[in-house]
N, C-alpha and C positions, 0 to 999 in steps of 0.2 A: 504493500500500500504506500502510496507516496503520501512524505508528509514534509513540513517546515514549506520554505519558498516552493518546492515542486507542486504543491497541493493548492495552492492560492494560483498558479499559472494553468494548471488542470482546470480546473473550476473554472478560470477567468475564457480558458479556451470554448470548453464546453459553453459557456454564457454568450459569447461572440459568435458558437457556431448555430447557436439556440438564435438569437436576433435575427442573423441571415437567413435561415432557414425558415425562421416564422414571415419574416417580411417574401418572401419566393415561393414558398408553397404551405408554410403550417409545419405545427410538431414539434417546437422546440422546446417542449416539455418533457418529450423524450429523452433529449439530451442531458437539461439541467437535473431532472430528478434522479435517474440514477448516478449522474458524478455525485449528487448530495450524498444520497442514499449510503456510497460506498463510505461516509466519514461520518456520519450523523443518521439517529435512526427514524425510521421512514416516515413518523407524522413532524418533524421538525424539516426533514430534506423539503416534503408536501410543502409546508409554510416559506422556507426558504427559496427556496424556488417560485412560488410565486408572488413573492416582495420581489425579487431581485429581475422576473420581467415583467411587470407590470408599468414602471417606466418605458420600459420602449414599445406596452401595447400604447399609452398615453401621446406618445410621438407618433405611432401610426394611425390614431383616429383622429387627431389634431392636422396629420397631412391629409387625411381626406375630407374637411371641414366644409368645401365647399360643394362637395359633391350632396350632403346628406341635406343642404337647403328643402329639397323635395319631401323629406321622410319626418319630417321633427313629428307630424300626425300621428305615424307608426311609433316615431321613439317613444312618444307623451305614451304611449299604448303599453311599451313594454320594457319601461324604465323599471316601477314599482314592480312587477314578477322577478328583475333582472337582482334587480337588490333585496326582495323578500328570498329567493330564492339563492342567491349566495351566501345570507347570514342565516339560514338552514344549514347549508352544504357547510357551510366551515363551522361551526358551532358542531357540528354531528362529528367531527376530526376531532375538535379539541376537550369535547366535553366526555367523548367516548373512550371506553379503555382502547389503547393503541395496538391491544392485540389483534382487537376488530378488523382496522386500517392496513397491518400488516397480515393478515390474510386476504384480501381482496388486493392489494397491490398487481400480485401477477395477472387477475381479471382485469383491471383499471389499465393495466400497459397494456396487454392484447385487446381491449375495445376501442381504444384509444389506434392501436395501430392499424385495426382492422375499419377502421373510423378512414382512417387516413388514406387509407389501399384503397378506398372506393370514391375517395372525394372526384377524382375527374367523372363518375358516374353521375353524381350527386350535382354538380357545377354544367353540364352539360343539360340534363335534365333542366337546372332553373333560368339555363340560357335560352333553353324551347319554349319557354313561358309565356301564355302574353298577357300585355297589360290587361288585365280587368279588374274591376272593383269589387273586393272581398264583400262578399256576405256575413251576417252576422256567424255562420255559424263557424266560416274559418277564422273568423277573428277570434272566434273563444277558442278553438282548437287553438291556433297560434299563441295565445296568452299561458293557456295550460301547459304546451310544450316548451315556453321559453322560462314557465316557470322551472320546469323540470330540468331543463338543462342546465337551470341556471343553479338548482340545488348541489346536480354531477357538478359543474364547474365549480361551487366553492370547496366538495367535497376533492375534486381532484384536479379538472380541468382541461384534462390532455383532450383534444379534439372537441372543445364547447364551437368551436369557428364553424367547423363543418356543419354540424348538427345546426346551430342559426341559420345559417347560409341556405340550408332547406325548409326551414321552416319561414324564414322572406321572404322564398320563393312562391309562397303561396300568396303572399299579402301585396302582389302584382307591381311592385318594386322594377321597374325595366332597367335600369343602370346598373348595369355589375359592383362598377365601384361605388354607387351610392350602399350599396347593399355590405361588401365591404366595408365601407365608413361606419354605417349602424352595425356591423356587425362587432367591429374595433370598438366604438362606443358601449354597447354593453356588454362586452366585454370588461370594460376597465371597470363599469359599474358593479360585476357580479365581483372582480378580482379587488377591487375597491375595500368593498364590504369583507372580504376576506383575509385582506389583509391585516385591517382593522383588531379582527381576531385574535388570529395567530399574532399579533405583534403583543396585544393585549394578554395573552392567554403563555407568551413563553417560547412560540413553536418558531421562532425567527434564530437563527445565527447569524448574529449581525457581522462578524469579520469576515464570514466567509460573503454575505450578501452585498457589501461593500466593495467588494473587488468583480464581485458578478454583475451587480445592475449597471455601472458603467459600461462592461465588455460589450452587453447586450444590445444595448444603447448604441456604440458602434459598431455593431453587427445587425443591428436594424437598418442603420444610414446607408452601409455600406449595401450590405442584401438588396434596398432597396433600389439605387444608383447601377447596379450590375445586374437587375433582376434580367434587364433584355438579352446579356449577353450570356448568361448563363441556362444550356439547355435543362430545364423543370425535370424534367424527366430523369436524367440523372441524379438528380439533389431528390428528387421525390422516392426512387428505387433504393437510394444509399440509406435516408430515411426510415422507410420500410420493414428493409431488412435488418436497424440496428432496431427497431419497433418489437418485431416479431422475435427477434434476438435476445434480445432483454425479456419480455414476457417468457419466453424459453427456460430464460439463466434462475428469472424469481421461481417459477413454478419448480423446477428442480429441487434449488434452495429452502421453498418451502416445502415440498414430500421428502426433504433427507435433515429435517431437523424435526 
């Protein structure tokens, strides 16, 4: 296990490759949770990891500001589920024994990554969309599920973007990136509240979060600046497989202890 300088560079890595990764395709929670995971245990890595990117979700929906002019209707719609729903999720980490959280860990990476293995499905599908105006009864469909996911996101997080991104899809949103913008937006709302938590509650390492929320931060800028020149596809596959990898390595680790 690395540790002293090695371990703040690891982290700071993993944090950088987490930023670019989120800002090009999603999953950078893949990354940071298990570097956590491997120095700290798993409901502190969970909290740490999403203090440390939650600034550069904050840079990402701030870059798309002008797109979501259109949506503020949908946001007013699904702020309070975004935020009722993330002080569930994180309150159910911190108030629950952690043995709990450390059995569903290797579930949370495999849905998460099997989340992520199907997003060009999911992104395709709400590109064939067309504009129409939701009926009541997908608007309460859409509230229930973004409450839902917004519980999964403070509980864990990994793939909450996908999961939105199909549930916008229905509430006739034509602009991709407007839909992005709301989607970064509560985002930060659900990790917001979660924060809050975990910071409240103990489940933060701050020297290690200190060295990671910066890396991310430029690993957002950057991701985003190169996102044209770098083929998805590769960052999406590399992603994947370190996805599926990981849920692999936990479930092991948990049937041999």
């Amino acid at each position: 296990m690395l540790e002293g300088a090695w371990l703040y560079v690891w982290l700071a890595v993993a944090a950088l490759a987490a930023g670019a990764v989120n800002s090009i395709a999603g999953g950078g929670t893949l990354l940071t949770f298990p570097a956590l995971n491997a120095v700290v245990p798993a409901v502190v890595a969970n909290g740490s990891s999403t203090v440390a990117l939650v600034p550069a979700s904050i840079s990402a929906a701030w870059g798309f500001r002008e797109n979501m002019a259109a949506t503020r209707g949908t946001m007013r719609l699904l702020v309070p589920p975004s935020i009722l729903g993330g002080l569930i999720g994180s309150l159910l980490v911190a108030l629950l024994d952690p043995q709990y959280f450390d059995a569903l860990v290797p579930w949370l990476v495999l849905s998460a990554a099997m989340l992520f293995a199907v997003q060009p499905l999911l992104t395709r599908h709400i590109a064939l969309g067309k504009m129409e105006q939701p009926g009541t009864a997908i608007i309460i469909a859409v509230v229930t599920a973004q409450f839902l996911v917004a519980i999964y996101g403070g509980y864990f997080g990994a793939g909450i973007g996908i999961l939105m991104l199909s549930a916008l899809g229905l509430m006739g949103i034509g602009d991709i990136h407007a839909m992005n913008g709301l989607k970064n937006f509560l985002a930060v709302c659900i990790n917001g509240v979660s924060v809050l938590i975990f910071v409240v509650t103990g489940l933060v390492h701050w020297r290690y979060v200190a060295v990671m929320a910066p890396a991310a931060i430029v690993g957002a800028y950057a991701g985003a600046r190169v996102a044209q020149r770098i083929n998805r596809l590769v960052v999406r596959g590399i992603v994947i497989v370190i996805g599926f990898g990981l849920a692999g390595h936990y479930f092991y680790q948990r049937w041999n202890t």
